[in-house]
C-alpha positions as CSV (number, residue, x, y, z in Angstrom):
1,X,134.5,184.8,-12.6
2,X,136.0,188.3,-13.3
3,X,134.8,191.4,-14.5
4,X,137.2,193.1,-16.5
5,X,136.7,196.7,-17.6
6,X,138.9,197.4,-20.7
7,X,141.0,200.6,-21.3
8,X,143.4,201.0,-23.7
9,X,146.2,199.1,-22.4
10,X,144.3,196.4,-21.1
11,X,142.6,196.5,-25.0
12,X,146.4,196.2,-26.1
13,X,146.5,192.9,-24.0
14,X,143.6,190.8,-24.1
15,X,142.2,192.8,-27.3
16,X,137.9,192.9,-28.1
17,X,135.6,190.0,-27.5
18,X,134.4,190.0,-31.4
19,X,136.0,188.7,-34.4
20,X,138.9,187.9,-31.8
21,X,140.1,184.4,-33.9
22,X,140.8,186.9,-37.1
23,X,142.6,189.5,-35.4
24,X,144.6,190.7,-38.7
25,X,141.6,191.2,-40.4
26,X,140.6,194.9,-41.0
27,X,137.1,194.7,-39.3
28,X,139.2,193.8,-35.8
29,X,141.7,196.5,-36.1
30,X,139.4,199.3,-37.0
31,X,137.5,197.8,-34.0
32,X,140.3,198.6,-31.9
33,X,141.4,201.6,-33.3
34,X,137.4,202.9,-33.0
35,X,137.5,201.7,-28.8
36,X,140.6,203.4,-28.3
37,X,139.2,207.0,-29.7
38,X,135.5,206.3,-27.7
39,X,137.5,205.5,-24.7
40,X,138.2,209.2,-24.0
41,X,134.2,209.8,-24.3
42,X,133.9,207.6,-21.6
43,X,132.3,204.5,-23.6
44,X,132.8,201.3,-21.6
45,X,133.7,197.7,-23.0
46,X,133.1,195.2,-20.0
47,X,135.0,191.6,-20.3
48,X,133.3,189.1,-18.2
49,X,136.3,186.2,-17.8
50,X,135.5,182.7,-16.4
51,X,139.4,180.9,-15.5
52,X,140.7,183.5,-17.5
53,X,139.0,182.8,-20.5
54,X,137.4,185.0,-22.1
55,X,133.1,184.3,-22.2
56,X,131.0,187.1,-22.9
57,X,131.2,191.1,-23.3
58,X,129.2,194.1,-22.7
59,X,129.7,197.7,-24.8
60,X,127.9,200.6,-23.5
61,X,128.2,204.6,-23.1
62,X,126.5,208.0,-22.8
63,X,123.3,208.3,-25.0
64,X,125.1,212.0,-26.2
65,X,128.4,209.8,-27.8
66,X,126.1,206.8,-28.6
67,X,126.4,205.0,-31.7
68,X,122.2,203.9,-31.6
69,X,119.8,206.6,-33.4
70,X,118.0,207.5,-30.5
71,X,116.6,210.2,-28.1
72,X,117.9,209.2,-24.6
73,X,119.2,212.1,-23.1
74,X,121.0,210.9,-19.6
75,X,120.5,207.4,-20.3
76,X,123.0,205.1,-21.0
77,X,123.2,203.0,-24.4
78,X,124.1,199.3,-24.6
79,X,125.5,198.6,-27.9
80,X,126.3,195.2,-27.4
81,X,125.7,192.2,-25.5
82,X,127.2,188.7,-26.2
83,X,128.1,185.4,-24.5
84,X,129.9,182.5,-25.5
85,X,127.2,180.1,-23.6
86,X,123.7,180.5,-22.6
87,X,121.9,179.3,-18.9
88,X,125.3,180.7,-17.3
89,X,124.3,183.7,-16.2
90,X,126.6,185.6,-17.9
91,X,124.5,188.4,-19.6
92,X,122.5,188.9,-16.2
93,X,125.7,189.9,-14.7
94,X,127.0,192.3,-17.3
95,X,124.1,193.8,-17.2
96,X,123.9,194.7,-13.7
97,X,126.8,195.6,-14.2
98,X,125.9,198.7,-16.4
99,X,122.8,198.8,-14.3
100,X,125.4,200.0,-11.3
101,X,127.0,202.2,-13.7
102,X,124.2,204.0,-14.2
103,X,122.9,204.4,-10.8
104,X,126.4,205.4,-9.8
105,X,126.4,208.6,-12.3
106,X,123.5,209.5,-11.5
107,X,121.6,208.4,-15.0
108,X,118.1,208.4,-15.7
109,X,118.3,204.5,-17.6
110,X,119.3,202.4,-19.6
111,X,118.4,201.8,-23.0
112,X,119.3,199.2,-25.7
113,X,118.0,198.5,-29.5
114,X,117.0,195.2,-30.6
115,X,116.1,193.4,-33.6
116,X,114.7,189.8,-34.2
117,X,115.8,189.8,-37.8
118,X,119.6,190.3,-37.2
119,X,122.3,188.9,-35.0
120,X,124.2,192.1,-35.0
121,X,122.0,193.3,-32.5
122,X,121.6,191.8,-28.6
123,X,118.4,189.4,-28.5
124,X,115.5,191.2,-26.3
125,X,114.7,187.9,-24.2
126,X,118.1,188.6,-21.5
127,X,116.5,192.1,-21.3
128,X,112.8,191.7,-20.7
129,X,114.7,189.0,-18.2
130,X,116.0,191.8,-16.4
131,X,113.6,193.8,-16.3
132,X,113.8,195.9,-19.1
133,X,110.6,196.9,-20.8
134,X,109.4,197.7,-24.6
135,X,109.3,201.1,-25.5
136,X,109.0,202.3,-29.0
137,X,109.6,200.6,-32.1
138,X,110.9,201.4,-35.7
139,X,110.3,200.1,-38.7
140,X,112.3,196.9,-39.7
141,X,111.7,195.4,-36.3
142,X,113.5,197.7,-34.4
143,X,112.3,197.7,-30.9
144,X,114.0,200.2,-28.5
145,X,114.1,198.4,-24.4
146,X,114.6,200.8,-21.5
147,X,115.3,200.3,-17.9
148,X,114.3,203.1,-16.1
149,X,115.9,204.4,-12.3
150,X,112.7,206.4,-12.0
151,X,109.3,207.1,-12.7
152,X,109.0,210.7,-13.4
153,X,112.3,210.5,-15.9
154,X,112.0,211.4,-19.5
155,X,111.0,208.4,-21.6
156,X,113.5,207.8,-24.3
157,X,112.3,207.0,-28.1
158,X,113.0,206.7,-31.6
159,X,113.0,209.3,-34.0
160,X,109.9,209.1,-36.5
161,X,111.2,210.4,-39.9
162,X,112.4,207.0,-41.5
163,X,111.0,207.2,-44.8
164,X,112.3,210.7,-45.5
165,X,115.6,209.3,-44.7
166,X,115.5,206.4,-46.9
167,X,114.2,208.6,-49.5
168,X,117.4,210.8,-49.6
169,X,119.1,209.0,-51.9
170,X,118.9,207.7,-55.3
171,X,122.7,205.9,-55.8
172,X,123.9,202.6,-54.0
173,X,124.9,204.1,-50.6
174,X,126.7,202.6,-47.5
175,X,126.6,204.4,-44.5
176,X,128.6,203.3,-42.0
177,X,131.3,203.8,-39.0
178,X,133.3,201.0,-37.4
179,X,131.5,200.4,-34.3
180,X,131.0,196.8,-35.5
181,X,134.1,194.9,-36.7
182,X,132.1,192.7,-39.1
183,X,131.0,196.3,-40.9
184,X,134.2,195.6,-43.5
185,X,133.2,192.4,-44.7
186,X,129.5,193.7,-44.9
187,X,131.2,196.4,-47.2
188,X,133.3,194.1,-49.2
189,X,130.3,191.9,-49.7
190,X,128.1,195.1,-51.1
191,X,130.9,196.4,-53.0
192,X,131.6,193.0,-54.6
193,X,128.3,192.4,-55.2
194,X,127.6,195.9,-57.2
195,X,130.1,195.7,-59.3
196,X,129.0,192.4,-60.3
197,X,126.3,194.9,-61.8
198,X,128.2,197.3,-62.8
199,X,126.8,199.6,-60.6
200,X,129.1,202.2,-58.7
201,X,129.2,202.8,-55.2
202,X,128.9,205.3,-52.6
203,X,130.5,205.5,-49.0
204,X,129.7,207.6,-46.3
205,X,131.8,207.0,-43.2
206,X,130.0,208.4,-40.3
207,X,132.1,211.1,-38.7
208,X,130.1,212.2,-35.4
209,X,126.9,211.5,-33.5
210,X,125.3,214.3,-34.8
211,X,125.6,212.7,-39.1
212,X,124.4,209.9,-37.0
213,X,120.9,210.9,-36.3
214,X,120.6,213.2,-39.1
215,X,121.4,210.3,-41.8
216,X,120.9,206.6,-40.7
217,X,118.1,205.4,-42.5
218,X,117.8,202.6,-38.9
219,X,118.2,202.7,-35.5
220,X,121.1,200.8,-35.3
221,X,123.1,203.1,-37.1
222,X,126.3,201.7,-37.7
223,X,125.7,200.4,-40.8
224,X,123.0,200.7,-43.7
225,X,123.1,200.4,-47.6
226,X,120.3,202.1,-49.8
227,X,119.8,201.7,-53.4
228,X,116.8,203.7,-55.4
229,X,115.3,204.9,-51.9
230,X,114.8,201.3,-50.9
231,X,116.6,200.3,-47.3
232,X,118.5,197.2,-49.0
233,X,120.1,195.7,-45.8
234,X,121.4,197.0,-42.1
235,X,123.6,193.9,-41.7
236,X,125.5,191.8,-43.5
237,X,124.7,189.8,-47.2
238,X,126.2,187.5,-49.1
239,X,127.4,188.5,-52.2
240,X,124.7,186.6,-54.2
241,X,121.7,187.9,-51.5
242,X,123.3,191.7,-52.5
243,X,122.4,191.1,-56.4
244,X,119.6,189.7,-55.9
245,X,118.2,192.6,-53.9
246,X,119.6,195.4,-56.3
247,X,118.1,193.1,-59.5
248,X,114.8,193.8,-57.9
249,X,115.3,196.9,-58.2
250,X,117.2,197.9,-61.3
């Protein structure tokens, strides 16, 4: 078993754990192209290989470049956690391994954001495994985890103004920023779906951390559609789920 720490040339070899069987597809190269730009803010995507084959993967980085809505100054942010096969011990490992990261640079934790109504987030259970432990939560389900290096630390949270964020806006709105390669189709599926309808639109492609907390309606920030000031979905619909959920409203 082999722990491979990506950078861009390795990233140019063996290329990102998701959507890695449809590697033409937009989604996988604006993946790429989005690792390559976060690698100079120090984010860190973590290969684990078993007889060179690729099995599971672990994306993390600094709470102040993270792409989670959440106050975590010092701590570091696990966007994702996946395996290929569960009882292998294969998440427990990456996460020690940005476990050591963090004691290494001196951080105050570790934090990660979960959500029992959504694959696109890591499940909890590996976490409270590990010793992780609950919290805050959100609305939605969002639960935030935190392992902490020490007791007198700052405790990490979520912000508490959802509703007024929601309430911003009136038109179909995306927000969204590539941190996720599935974000396109999730966009396609929206897009294809409103105009269906014959309703228009709207895009907002998240340039910095700092639209980040101000807009996202979620904690998990890297993608989000609002119609009416109703959260319609922070993860991917079929097209027939997206009209049904804007007929409601229209």
């Amino acid at each position: 078993m082999q722990v491979v720490e990506l950078d861009t040339e390795i990233l140019e070899g063996i290329g990102s754990y998701c959507l890695r069987s449809k590697k033409k597809t937009l989604g996988y190269i604006n993946k790429n192209k989005w690792l390559n730009e976060r690698f100079e803010e120090g984010l860190k995507y973590v290969q684990l290989l078993e007889n060179n084959k690729q099995v599971g993967f672990i994306e993390y980085t600094d709470a102040e470049y993270s792409s989670r809505v959440v106050h975590a100054d010092n701590y570091l942010v696990i966007h994702c956690l996946w395996v290929g096969e569960t009882g292998k011990g294969y998440g427990a490992k990456l996460i020690n391994h940005c476990l050591q990261h963090a004691r290494k640079n001196h951080k105050q934790g570790v934090v990660v954001v979960t959500n029992p109504e959504t694959s696109w987030t890591p499940s909890k259970d590996i976490f409270l495994k590990n010793n992780f432990q609950l919290m805050d939560t959100a609305p939605k389900n969002f639960e935030l985890l935190v392992y902490q290096l020490g007791k007198r630390y700052t405790l990490p949270s979520f912000p508490t103004n959802w509703d007024e964020r929601v309430a911003r806006f009136e038109d179909l709105t995306i927000i969204r920023s590539f941190q996720c390669p599935y974000v396109e189709v999730a966009t396609e599926n929206i897009i294809a779906g409103a105009n269906k309808l014959g309703i228009e639109v709207n895009i907002i492609d998240l340039k910095n951390r700092e639209e980040l907390m101000e807009l996202s309606p979620t904690p998990y920030g890297i993608f989000s559609v609002i119609y009416k000031r109703n959260l319609i979905t922070f993860h991917r619909l079929t097209i027939h789920s997206v009209m049904k959920r804007l007929k409601e409203l229209m």
